[in-house]
C-alpha positions in Angstrom: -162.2 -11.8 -43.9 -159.8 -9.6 -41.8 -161.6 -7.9 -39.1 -159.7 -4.3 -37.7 -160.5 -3.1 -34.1 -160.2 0.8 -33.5 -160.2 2.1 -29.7 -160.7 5.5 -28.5 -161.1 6.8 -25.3 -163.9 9.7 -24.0 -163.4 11.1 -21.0 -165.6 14.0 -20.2 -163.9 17.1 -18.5 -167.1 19.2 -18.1 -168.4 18.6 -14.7 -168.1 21.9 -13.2 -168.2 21.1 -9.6 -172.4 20.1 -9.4 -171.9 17.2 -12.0 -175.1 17.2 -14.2 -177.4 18.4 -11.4 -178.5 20.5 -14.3 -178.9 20.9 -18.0 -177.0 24.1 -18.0 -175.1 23.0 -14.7 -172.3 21.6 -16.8 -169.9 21.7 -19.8 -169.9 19.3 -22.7 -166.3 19.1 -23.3 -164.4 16.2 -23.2 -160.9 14.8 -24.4 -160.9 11.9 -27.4 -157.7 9.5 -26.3 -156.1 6.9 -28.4 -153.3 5.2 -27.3 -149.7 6.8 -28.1 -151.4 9.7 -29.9 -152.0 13.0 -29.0 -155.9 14.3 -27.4 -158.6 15.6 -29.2 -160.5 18.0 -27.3 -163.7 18.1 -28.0 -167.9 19.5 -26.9 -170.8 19.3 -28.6 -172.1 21.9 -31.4 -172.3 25.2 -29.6 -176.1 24.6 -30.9 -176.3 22.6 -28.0 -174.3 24.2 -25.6 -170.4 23.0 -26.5 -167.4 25.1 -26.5 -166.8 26.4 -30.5 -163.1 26.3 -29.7 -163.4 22.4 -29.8 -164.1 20.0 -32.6 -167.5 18.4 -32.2 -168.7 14.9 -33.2 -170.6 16.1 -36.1 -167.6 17.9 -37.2 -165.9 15.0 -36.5 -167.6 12.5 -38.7 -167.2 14.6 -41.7 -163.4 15.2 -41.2 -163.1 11.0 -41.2 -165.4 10.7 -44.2 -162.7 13.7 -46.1 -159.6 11.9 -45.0 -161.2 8.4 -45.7 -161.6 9.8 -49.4 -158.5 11.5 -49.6 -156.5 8.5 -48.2 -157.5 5.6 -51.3 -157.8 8.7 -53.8 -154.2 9.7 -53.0 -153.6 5.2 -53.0 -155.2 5.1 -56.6 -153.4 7.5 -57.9 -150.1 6.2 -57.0 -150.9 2.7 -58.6 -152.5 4.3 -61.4 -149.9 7.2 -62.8 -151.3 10.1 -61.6 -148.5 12.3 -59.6 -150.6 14.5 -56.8 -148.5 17.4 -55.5 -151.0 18.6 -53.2 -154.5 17.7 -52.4 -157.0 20.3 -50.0 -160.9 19.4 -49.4 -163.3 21.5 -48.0 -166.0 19.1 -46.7 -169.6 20.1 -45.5 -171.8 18.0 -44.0 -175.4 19.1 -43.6 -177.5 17.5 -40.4 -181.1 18.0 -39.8 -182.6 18.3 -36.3 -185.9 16.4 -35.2 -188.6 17.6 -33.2 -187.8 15.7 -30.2 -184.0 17.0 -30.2 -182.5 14.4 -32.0 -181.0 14.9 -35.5 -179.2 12.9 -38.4 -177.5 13.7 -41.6 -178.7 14.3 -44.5 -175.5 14.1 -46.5 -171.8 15.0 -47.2 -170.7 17.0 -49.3 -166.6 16.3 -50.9 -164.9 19.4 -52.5 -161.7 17.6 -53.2 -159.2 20.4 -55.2 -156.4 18.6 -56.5 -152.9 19.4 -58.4 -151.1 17.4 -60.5 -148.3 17.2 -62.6 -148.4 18.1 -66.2 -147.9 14.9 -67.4 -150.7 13.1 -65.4 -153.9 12.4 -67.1 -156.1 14.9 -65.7 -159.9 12.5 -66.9 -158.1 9.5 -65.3 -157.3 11.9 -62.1 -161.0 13.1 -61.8 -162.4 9.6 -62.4 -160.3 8.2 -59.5 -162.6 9.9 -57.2 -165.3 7.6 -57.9 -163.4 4.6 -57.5 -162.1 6.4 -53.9 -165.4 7.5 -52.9 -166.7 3.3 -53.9 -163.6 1.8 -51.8 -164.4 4.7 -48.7 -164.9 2.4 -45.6 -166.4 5.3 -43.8 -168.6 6.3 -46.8 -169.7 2.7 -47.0 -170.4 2.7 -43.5 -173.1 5.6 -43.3 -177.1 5.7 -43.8 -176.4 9.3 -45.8 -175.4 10.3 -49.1 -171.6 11.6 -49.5 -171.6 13.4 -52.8 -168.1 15.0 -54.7 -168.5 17.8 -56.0 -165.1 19.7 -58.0 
């Protein structure tokens, strides 16, 4: 078995000259560094007090389950036949929060829209998806559902 090792940086940008003293005392933005590639900025949800002008972790997690998708759909369909010209998704992932602060998701929603040429076979295209969605490592890799939905 191969084994693939992924490394990413966090530094946290948000100390506003008290550190966290305080719970409002300081921002939750920080930059997401991988080596040779360009920063991420980043916060928390402004539900819990991060910048909206930066991509949180939650948003995060459902952009890597999209592209996970996306990336062996757009590999099965080369090997299989099926041209894509252009592929869009609009993912949403719904989390629920716990009484004591905490949350976790509930599931992932896929809304993979998809063109292809004429003379692809548009029931082989769609049933690629679940052969995508099965070979997912991120998909495979989380405690929630991730559903498709066209």
């Amino acid at each position: 078995m191969k084994t693939h090792t992924y490394e990413i940086s966090t530094v946290w940008t948000g100390n506003t000259g008290d550190g966290t003293s305080s719970y409002q005392g300081y921002a939750r933005d920080h930059i997401l560094q991988g080596e040779g590639k360009p920063s991420i900025k980043a916060s928390s949800d402004p539900a819990f007090r991060g910048d909206a002008t930066r991509y949180n972790p939650e948003e995060l997690l459902v952009a890597s389950l999209s592209s996970c998708h996306m990336l062996w759909y757009l590999h099965l369909c080369s090997v299989n036949g099926i041209n894509i010209q252009e592929y869009k998704d609009r993912a949403t992932g719904r989390m629920e929060e716990d009484a004591d602060g905490s949350g976790h998701f509930v599931e992932v929603v896929l809304h993979p829209d998809v063109w292809i040429t004429p003379e692809s076979d548009p029931q082989r295209a769609k049933a690629l998806h679940e052969e995508a969605h099965r070979l997912c490592f991120i998909a495979k890799s989380v405690n929630f559902p991730v559903r498709i939905e066209f």
